[in-house]
Backbone as CSV, one residue per row, in Angstrom:
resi,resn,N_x,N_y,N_z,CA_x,CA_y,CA_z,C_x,C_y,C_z
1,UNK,121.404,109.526,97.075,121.364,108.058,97.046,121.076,107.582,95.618
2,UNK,121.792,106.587,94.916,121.902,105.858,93.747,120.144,104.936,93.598
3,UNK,119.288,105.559,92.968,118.217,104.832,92.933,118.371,103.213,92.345
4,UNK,118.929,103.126,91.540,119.391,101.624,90.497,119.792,101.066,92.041
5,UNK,121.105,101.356,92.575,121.678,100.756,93.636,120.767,100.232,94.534
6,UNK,120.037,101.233,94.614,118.775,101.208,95.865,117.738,100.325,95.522
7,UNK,117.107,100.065,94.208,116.276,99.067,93.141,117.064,97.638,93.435
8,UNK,118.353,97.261,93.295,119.163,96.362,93.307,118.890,95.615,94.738
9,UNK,119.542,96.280,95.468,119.291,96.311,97.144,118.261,95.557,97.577
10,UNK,116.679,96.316,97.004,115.677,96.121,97.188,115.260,94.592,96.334
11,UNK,115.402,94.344,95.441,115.569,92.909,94.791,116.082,91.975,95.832
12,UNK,117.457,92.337,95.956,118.099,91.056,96.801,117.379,90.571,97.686
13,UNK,117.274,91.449,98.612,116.447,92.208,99.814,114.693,91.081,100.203
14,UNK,114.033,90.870,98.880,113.036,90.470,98.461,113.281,88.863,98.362
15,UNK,114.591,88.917,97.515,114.796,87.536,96.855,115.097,86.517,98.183
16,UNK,116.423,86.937,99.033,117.284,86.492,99.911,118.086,86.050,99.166
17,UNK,118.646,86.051,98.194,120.175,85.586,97.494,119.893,86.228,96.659
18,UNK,121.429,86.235,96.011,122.114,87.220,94.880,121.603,85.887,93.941
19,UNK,121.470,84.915,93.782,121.316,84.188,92.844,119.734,84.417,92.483
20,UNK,118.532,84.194,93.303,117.264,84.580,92.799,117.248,85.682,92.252
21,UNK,117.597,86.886,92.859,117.471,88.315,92.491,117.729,88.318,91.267
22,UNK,119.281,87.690,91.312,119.922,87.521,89.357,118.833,87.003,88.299
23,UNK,118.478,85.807,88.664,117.147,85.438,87.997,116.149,86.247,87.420
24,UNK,115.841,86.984,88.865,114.126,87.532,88.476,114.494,88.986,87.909
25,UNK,115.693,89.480,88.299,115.731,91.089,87.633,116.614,90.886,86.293
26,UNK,117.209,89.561,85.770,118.117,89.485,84.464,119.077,90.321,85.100
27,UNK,119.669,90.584,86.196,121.265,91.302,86.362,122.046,90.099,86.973
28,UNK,123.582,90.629,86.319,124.096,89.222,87.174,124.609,89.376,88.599
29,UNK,124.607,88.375,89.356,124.863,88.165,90.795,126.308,88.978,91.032
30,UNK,127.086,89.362,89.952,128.588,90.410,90.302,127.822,91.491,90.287
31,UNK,126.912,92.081,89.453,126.580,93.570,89.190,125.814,93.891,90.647
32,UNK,124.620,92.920,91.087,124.081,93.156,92.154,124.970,93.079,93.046
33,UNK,125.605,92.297,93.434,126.746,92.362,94.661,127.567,94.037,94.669
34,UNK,128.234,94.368,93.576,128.747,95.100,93.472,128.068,96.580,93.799
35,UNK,126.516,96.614,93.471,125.427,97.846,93.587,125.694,98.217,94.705
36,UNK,125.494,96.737,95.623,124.855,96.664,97.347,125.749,97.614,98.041
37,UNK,127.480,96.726,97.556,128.144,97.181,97.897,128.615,98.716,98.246
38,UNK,128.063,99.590,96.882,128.401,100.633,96.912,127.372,101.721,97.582
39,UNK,126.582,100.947,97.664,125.010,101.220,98.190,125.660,101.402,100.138
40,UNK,126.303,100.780,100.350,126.166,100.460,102.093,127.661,101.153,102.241
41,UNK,128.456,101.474,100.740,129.296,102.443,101.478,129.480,103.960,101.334
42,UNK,128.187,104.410,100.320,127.831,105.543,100.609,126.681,105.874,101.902
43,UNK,125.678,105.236,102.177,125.495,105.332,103.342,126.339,104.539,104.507
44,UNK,127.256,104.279,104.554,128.186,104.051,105.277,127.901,103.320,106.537
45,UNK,126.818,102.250,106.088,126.621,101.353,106.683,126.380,99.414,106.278
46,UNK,126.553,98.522,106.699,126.404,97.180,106.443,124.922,97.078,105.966
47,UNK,124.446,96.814,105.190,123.084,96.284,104.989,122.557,94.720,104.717
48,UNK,123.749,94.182,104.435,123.643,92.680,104.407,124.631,92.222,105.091
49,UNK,124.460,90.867,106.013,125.671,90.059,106.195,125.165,88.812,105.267
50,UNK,126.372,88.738,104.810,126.622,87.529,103.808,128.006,86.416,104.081
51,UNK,126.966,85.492,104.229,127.990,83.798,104.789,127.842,83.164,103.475
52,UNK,128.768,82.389,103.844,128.809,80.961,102.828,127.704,80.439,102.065
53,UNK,126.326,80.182,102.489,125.215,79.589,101.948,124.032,80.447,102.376
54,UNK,124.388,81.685,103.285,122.846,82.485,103.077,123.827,83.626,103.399
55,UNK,122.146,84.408,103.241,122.032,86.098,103.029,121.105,86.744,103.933
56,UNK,121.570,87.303,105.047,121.231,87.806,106.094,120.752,89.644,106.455
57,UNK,119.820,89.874,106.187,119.433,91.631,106.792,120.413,92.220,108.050
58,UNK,120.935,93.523,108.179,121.251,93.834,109.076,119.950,94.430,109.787
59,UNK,120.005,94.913,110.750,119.052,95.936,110.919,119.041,96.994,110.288
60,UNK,119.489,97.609,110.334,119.641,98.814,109.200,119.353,98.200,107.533
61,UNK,118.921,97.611,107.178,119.030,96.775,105.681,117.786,96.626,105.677
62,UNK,117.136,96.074,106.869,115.581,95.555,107.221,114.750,96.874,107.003
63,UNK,115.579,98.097,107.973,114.633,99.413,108.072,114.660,99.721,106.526
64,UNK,115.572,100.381,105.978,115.691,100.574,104.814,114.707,99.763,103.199
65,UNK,115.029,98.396,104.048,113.916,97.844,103.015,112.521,98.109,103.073
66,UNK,112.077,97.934,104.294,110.849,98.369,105.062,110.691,100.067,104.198
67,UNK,111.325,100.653,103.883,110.626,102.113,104.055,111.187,102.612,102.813
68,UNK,111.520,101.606,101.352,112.206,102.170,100.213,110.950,101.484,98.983
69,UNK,110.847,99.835,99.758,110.537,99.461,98.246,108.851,99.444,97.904
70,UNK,108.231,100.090,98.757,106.597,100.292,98.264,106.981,101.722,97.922
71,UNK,107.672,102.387,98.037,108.002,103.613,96.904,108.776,103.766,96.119
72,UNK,109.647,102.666,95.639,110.158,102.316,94.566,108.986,101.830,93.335
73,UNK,108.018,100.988,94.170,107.126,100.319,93.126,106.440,101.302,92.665
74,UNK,106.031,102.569,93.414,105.375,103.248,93.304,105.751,104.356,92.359
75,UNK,107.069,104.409,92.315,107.734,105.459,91.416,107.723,104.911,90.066
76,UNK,108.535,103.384,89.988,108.175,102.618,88.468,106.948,102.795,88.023
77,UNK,105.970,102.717,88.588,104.561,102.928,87.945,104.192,104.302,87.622
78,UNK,104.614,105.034,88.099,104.297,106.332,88.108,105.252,106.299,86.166
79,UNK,106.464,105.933,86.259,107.049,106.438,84.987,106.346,105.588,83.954
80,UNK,105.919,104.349,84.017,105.606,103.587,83.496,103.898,104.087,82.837
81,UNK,103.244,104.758,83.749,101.570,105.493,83.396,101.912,106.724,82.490
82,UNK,103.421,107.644,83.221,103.534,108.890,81.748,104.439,108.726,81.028
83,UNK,105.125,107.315,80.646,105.763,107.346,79.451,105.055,106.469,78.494
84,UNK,103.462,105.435,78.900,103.377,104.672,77.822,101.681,105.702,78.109
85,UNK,101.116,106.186,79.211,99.896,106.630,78.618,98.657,105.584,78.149
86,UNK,97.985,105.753,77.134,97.546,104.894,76.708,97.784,104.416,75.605
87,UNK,99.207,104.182,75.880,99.717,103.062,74.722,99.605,101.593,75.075
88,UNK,99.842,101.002,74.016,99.558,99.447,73.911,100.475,98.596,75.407
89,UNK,99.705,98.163,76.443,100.236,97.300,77.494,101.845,96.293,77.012
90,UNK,103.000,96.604,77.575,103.661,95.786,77.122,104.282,95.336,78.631
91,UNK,105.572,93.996,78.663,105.920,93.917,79.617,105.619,92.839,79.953
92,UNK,105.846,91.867,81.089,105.859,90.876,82.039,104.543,91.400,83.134
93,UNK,103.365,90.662,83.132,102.073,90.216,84.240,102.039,88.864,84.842
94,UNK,102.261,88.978,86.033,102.073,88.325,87.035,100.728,88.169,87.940
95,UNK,100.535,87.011,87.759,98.960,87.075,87.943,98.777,85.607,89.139
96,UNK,98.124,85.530,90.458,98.227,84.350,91.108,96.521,84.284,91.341
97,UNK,96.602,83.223,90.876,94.577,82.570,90.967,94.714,81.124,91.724
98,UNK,93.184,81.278,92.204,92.775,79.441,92.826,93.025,78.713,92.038
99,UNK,93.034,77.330,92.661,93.517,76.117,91.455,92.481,75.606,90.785
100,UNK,90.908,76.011,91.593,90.052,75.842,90.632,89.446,76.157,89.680
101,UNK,89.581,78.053,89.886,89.359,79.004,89.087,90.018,78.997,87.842
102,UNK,91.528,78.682,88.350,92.422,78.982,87.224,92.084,77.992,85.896
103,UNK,91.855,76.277,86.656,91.949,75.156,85.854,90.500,75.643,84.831
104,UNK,89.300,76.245,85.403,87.682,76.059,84.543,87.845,77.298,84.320
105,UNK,88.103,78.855,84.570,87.808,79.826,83.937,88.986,80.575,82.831
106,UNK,90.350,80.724,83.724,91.526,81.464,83.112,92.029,80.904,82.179
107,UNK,92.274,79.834,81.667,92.792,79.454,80.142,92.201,80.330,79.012
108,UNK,90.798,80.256,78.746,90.326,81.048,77.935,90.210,82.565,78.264
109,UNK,90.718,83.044,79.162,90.147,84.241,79.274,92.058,84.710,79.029
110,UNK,92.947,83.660,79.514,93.917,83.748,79.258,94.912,84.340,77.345
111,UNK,94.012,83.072,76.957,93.781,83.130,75.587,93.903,84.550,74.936
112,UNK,92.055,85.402,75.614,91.822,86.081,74.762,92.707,87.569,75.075
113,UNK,93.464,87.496,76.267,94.059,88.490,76.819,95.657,88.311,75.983
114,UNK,96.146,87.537,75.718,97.383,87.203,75.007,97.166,87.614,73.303
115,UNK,96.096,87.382,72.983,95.879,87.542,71.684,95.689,89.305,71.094
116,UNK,94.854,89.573,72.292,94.342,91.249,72.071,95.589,91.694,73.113
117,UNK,96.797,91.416,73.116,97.727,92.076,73.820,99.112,91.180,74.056
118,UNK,99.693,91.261,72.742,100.472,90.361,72.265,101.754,90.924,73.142
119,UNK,102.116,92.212,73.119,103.651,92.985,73.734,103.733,91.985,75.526
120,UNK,102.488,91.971,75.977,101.924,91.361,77.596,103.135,89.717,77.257
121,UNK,103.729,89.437,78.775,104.219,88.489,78.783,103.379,88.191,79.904
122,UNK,102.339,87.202,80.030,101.442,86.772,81.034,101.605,85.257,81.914
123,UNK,101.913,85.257,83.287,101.968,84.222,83.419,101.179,84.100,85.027
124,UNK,100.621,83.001,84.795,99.141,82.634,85.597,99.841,81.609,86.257
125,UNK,99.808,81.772,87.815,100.178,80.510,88.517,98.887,80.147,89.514
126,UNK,98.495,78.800,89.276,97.267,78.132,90.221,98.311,77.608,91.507
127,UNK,97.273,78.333,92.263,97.963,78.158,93.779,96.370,78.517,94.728
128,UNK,96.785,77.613,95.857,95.509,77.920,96.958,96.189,78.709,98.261
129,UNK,97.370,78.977,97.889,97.691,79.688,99.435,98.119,80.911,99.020
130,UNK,97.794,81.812,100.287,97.436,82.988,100.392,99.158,83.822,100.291
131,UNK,99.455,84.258,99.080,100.632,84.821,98.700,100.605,86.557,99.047
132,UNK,102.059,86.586,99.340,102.452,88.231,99.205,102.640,88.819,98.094
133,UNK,101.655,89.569,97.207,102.051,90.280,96.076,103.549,90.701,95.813
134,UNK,103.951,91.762,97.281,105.490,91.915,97.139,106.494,90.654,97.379
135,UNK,106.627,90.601,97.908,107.805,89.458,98.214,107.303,87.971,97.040
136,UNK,106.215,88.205,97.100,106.195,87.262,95.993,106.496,87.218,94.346
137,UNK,106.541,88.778,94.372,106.446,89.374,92.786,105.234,89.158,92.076
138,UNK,104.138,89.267,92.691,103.057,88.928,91.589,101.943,90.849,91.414
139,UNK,101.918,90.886,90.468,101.039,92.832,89.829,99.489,91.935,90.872
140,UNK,98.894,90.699,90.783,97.669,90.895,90.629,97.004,89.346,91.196
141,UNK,96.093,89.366,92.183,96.053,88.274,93.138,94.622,88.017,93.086
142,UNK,93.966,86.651,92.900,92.480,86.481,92.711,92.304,86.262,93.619
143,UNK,91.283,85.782,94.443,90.810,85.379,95.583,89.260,85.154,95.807
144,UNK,88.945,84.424,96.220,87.641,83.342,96.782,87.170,84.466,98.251
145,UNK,86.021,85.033,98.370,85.579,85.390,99.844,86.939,85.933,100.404
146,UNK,87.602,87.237,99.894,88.876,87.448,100.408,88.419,87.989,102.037
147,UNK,89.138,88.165,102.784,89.152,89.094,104.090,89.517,90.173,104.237
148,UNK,89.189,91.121,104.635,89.569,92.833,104.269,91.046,92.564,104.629
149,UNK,91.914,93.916,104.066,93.121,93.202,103.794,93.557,94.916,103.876
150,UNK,93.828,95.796,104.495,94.234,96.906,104.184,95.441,97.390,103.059
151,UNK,96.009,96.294,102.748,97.187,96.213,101.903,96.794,95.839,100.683
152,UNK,95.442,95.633,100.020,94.875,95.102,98.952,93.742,96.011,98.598
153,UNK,93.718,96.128,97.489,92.902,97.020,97.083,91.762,96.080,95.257
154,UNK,90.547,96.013,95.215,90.628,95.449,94.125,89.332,95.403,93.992
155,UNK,88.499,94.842,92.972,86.849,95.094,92.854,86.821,93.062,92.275
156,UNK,85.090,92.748,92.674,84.767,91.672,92.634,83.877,91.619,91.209
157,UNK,84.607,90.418,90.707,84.404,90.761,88.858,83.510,89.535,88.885
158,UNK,83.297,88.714,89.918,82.363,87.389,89.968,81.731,87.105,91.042
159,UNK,80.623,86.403,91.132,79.878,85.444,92.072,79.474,84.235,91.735
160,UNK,79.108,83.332,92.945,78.585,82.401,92.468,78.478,81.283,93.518
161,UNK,77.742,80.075,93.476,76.884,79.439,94.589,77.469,78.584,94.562
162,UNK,76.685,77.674,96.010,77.503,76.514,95.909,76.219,75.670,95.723
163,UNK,76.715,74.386,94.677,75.239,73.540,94.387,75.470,72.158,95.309
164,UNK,74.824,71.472,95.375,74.646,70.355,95.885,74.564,69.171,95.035
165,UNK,75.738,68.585,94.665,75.940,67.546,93.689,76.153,65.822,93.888
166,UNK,74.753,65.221,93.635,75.663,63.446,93.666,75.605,63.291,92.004
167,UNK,76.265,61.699,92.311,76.541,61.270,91.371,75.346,60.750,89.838
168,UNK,75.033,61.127,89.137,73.304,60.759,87.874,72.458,59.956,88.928
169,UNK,73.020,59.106,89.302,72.043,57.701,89.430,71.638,57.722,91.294
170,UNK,72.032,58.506,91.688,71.731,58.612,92.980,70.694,59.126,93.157
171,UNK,69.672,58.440,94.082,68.395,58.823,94.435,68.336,60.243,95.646
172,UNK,67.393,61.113,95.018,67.281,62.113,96.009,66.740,61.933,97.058
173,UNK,66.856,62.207,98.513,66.814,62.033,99.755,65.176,62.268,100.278
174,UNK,64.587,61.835,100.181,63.202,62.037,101.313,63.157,62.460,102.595
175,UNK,62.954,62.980,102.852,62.765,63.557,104.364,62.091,62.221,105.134
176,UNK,61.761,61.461,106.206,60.824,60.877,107.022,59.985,61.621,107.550
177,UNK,58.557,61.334,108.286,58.045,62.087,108.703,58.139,62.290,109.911
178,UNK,57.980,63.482,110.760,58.873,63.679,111.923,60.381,63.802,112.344
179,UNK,61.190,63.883,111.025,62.476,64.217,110.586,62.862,65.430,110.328
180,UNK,63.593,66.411,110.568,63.977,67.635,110.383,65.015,67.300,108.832
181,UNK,65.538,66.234,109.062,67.224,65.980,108.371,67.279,64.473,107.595
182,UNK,67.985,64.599,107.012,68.299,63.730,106.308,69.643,63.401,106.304
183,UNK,70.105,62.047,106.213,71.137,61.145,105.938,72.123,61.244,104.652
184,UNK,73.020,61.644,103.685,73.245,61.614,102.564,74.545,61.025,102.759
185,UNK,75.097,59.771,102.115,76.401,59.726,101.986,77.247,60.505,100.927
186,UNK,78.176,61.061,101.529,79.157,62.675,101.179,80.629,62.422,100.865
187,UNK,80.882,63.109,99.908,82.415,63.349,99.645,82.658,64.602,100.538
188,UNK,83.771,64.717,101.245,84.141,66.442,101.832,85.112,66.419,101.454
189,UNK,85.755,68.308,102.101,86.756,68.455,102.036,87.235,68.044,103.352
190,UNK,89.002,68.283,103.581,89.121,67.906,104.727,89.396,69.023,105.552
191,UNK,89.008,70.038,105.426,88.959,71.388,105.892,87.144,71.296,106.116
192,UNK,86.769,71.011,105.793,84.610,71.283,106.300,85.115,70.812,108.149
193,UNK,84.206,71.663,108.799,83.817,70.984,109.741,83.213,70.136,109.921
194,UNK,83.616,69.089,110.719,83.017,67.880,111.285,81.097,68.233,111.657
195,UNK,79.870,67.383,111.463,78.906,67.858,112.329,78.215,68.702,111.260
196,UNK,79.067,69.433,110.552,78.255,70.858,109.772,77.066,70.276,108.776
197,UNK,75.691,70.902,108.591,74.646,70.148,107.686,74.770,71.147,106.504
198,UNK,74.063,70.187,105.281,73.530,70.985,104.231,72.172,71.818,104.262
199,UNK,71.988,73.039,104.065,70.843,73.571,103.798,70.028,73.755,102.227
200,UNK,69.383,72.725,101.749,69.714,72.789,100.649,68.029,73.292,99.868
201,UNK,68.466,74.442,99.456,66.689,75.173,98.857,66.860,74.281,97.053
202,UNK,65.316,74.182,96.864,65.032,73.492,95.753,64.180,74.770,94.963
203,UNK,63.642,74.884,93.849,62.684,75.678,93.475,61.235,74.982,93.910
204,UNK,60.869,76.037,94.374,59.024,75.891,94.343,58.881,75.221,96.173
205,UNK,60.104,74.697,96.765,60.434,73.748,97.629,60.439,74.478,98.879
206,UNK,59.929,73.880,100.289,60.799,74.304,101.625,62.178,73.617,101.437
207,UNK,62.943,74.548,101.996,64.543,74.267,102.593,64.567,72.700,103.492
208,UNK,65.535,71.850,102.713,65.587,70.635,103.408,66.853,70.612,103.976
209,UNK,67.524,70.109,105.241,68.391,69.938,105.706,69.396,68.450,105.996
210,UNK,70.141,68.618,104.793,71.021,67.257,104.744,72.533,67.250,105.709
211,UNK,71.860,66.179,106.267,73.276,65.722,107.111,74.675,64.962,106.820
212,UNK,75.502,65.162,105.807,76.569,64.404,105.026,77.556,63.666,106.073
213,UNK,77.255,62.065,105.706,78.146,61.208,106.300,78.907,60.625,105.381
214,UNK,80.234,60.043,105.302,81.199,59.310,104.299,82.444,59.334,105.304
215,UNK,83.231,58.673,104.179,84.658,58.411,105.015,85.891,58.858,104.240
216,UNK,85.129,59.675,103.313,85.913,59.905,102.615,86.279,61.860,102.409
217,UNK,87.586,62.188,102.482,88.050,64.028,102.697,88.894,64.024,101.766
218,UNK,88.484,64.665,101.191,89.832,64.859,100.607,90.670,66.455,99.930
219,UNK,91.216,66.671,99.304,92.367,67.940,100.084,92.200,69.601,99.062
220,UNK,91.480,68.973,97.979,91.028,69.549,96.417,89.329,69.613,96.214
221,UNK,88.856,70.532,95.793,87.467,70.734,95.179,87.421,69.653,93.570
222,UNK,88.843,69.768,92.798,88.842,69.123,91.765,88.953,67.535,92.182
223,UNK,89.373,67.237,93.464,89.511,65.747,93.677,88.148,65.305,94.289
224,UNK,87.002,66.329,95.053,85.608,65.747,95.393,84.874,65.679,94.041
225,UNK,85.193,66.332,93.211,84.254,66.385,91.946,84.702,65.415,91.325
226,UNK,85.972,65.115,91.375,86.591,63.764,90.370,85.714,62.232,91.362
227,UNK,85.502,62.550,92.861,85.288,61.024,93.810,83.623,61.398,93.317
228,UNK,83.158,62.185,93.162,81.488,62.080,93.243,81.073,61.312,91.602
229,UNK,82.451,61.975,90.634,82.165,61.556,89.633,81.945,60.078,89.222
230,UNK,82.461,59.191,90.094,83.111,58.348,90.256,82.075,57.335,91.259
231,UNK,81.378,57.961,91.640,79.925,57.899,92.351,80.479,57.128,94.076
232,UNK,81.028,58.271,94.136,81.473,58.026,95.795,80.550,58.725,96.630
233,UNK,79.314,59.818,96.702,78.854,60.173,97.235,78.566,61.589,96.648
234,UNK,77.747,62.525,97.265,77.342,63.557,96.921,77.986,64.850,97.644
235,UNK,77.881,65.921,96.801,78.917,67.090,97.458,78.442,68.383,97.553
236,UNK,79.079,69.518,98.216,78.820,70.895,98.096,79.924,71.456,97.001
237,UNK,79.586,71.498,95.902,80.846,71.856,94.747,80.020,73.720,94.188
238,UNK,81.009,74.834,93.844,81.035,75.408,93.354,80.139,75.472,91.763
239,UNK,79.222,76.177,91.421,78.947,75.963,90.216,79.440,76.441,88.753
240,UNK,80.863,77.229,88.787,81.373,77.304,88.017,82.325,75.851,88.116
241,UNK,82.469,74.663,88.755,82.913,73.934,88.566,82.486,72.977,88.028
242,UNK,80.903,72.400,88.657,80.290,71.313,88.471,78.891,71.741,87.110
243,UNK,79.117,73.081,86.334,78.369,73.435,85.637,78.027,72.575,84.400
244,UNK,79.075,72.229,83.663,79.038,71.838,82.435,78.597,70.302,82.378
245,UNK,79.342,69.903,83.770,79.037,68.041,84.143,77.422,68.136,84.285
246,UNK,76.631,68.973,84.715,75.264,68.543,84.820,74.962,68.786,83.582
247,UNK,75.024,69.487,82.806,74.302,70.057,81.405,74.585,68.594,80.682
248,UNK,75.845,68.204,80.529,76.156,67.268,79.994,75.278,65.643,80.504
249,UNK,74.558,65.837,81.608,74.329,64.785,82.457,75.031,64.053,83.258
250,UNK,76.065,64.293,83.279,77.435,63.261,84.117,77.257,63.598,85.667
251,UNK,76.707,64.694,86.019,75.950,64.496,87.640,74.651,65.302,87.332
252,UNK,74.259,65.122,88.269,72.683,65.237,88.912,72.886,66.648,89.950
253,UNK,72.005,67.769,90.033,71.957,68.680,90.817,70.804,68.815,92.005
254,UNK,70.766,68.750,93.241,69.723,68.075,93.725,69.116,69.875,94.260
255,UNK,69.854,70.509,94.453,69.656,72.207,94.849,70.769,73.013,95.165
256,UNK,70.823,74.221,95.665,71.372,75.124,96.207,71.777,74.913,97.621
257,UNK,72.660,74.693,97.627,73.527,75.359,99.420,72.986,76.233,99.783
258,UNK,72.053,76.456,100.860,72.039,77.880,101.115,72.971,78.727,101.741
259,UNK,73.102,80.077,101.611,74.232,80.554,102.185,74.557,82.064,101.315
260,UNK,75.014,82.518,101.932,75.455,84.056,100.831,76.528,83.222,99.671
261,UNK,76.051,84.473,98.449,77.039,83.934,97.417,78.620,83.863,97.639
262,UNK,79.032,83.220,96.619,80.861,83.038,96.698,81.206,84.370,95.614
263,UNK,82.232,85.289,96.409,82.720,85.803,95.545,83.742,86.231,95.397
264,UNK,84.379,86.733,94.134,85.847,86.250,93.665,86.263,87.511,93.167
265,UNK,87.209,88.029,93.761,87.738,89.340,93.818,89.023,89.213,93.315
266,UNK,89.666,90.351,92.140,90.406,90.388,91.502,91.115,91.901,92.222
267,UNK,92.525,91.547,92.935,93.538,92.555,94.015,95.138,92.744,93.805
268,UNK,94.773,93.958,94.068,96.292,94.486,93.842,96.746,95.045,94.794
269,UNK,98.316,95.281,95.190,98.433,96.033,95.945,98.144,97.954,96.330
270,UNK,97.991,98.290,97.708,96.941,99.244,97.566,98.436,100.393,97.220
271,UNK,99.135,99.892,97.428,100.849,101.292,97.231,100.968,101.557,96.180
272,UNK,100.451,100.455,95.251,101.001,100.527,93.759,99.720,101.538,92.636
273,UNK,100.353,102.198,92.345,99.467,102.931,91.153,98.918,101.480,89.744
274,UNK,97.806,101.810,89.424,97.270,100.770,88.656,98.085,100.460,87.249
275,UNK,99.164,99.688,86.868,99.548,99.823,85.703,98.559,99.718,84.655
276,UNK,99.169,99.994,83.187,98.312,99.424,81.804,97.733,97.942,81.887
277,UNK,99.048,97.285,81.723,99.058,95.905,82.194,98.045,95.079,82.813
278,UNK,97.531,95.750,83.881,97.157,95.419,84.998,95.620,96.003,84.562
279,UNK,95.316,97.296,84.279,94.009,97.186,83.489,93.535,96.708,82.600
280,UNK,94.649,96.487,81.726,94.048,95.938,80.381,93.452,94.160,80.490
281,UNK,94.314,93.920,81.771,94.107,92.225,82.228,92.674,91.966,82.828
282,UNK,92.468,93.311,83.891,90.911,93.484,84.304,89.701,93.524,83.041
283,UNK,90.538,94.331,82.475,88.602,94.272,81.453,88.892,93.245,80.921
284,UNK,89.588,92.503,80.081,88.995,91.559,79.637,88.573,90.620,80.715
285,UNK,88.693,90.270,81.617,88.264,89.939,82.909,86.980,90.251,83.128
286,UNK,86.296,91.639,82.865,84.836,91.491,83.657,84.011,91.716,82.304
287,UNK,84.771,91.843,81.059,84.118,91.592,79.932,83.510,90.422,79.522
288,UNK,84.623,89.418,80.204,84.206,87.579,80.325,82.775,87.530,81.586
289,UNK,82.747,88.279,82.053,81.364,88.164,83.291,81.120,89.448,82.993
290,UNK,80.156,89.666,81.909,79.454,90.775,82.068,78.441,91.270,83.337
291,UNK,77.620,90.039,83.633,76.491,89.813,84.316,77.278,89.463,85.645
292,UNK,78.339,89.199,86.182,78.903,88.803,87.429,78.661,87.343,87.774
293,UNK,78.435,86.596,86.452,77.669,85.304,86.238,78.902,84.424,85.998
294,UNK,78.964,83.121,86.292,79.664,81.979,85.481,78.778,81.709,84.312
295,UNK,79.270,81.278,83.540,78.617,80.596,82.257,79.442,79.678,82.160
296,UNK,78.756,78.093,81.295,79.988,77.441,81.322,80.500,77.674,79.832
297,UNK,79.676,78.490,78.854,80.659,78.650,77.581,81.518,79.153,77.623
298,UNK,82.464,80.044,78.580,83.139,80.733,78.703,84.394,80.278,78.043
């Protein structure tokens, strides 16, 4: 069997048209057509049906894809670890992060990874939904509190809390006496459950329990931090987000969320052997969090 042919195949296969595939592998849509072709008539079977405006799996095309291209990836890497060794990372990285992470931490860390690894063609897409490394084409996937994932493999290069943020001028909440809870008007998301309270520890303090009412949800962590800023109410924000706004004074920190920390795991797929690329992107990565800390100089 023609491995290139079989590489080709496996592109389309991924893409669903000869036109993406052309795109993302730089071959043109005749050469791939032509691969497939020769591809399905040495195994001497159909692997695509192809109409007018789409591109259809046979069964046999499906199995084949299913059981070629996590050892295709696996073979590129393999040539790719003993022909460059530990030579200088070169090549195209694909990298998919949160939209919040990406916007306050990865620019600079972006920076310093482009600079100390100039051959690297790096490109960082902020996204909140949960992507397929393969079918998506991405080496390397961040993630918030991921869920075991047998298909992911990857180590947690960060942590970090969630604070309890209103706006400077907002008065902190008193308990009443004979009150468990307190009243706070709240920015949410529109994903929080309805009902759910704040547990919020202070230093030196018992744990007070705030009850967040507002009318206001909205769909972004960067859009509650923009409404609190704005002094719409008080929030549960991330503190690599809302870090620099308190230092600066532009909000007020009233305590800690209680709750286990947030943490942010940097994953790859588990088929794929670890490229250069792909390490060299990690350390500077946990070189930026030595301590597993946000900082906001970062």
């Amino acid at each position: 069997m023609d491995l290139q042919a079989l590489a080709d195949f496996n592109v389309v296969a991924t893409c669903g048209s000869f036109s993406r595939a052309a795109r993302r592998s730089g071959r043109s849509k005749a050469t791939l057509s032509r691969r497939v072709a020769e591809l399905e008539q040495s195994l001497g079977v159909r692997l695509l049906d192809r109409g007018a405006q789409s591109l259809r799996m046979t069964e046999e095309g499906r199995a084949l894809h299913e059981h070629t291209h996590g050892l295709l990836s696996e073979i590129a890497e393999a040539g790719e670890a003993v022909v460059l060794g530990a030579a200088t990372p070169r090549g195209r990285l694909r990298v998919s992060a949160p939209v919040v992470f990406t916007h306050v931490a990865l620019p600079g860390i972006a920076a310093r990874f482009a600079r100390a690894y100039p051959e690297v063609q790096l490109e960082i897409v902020a996204e909140d939904r949960k992507v397929d490394l393969v079918e998506d084409g991405y080496d390397l996937v961040i993630r918030i509190d991921p869920s075991p994932d047998e298909c992911l493999v990857g180590r947690c290069f960060l942590t970090d809390e969630r604070l309890i943020v209103p706006p400077r001028d907002m008065p902190k909440p008193l308990p009443k006496a004979g009150h468990d809870e307190v009243t706070v008007n709240a920015v949410s998301l529109n994903t929080a459950t309805p009902g759910a309270t704040w547990r919020m520890e202070s230093a030196g303090k018992n744990a007070q329990i705030l009850r967040p009412e507002g009318n206001l949800r909205l769909s972004s962590l960067l859009m509650v931090r923009e409404a609190v800023l704005a002094g719409a109410g008080a929030a549960t924000l991330p503190r690599l987000l809302v870090a620099a706004d308190i230092e600066a004074g532009r909000l007020a920190c009233w305590g800690i969320h209680a709750g286990p920390p947030v943490e942010i795991w940097a994953l790859q797929n588990s088929r794929r052997l670890t490229g250069t690329r792909v390490r060299a992107f990690l350390d500077v990565i946990e070189k930026s969090f030595p301590d597993k800390l946000f900082l906001p100089s970062i």
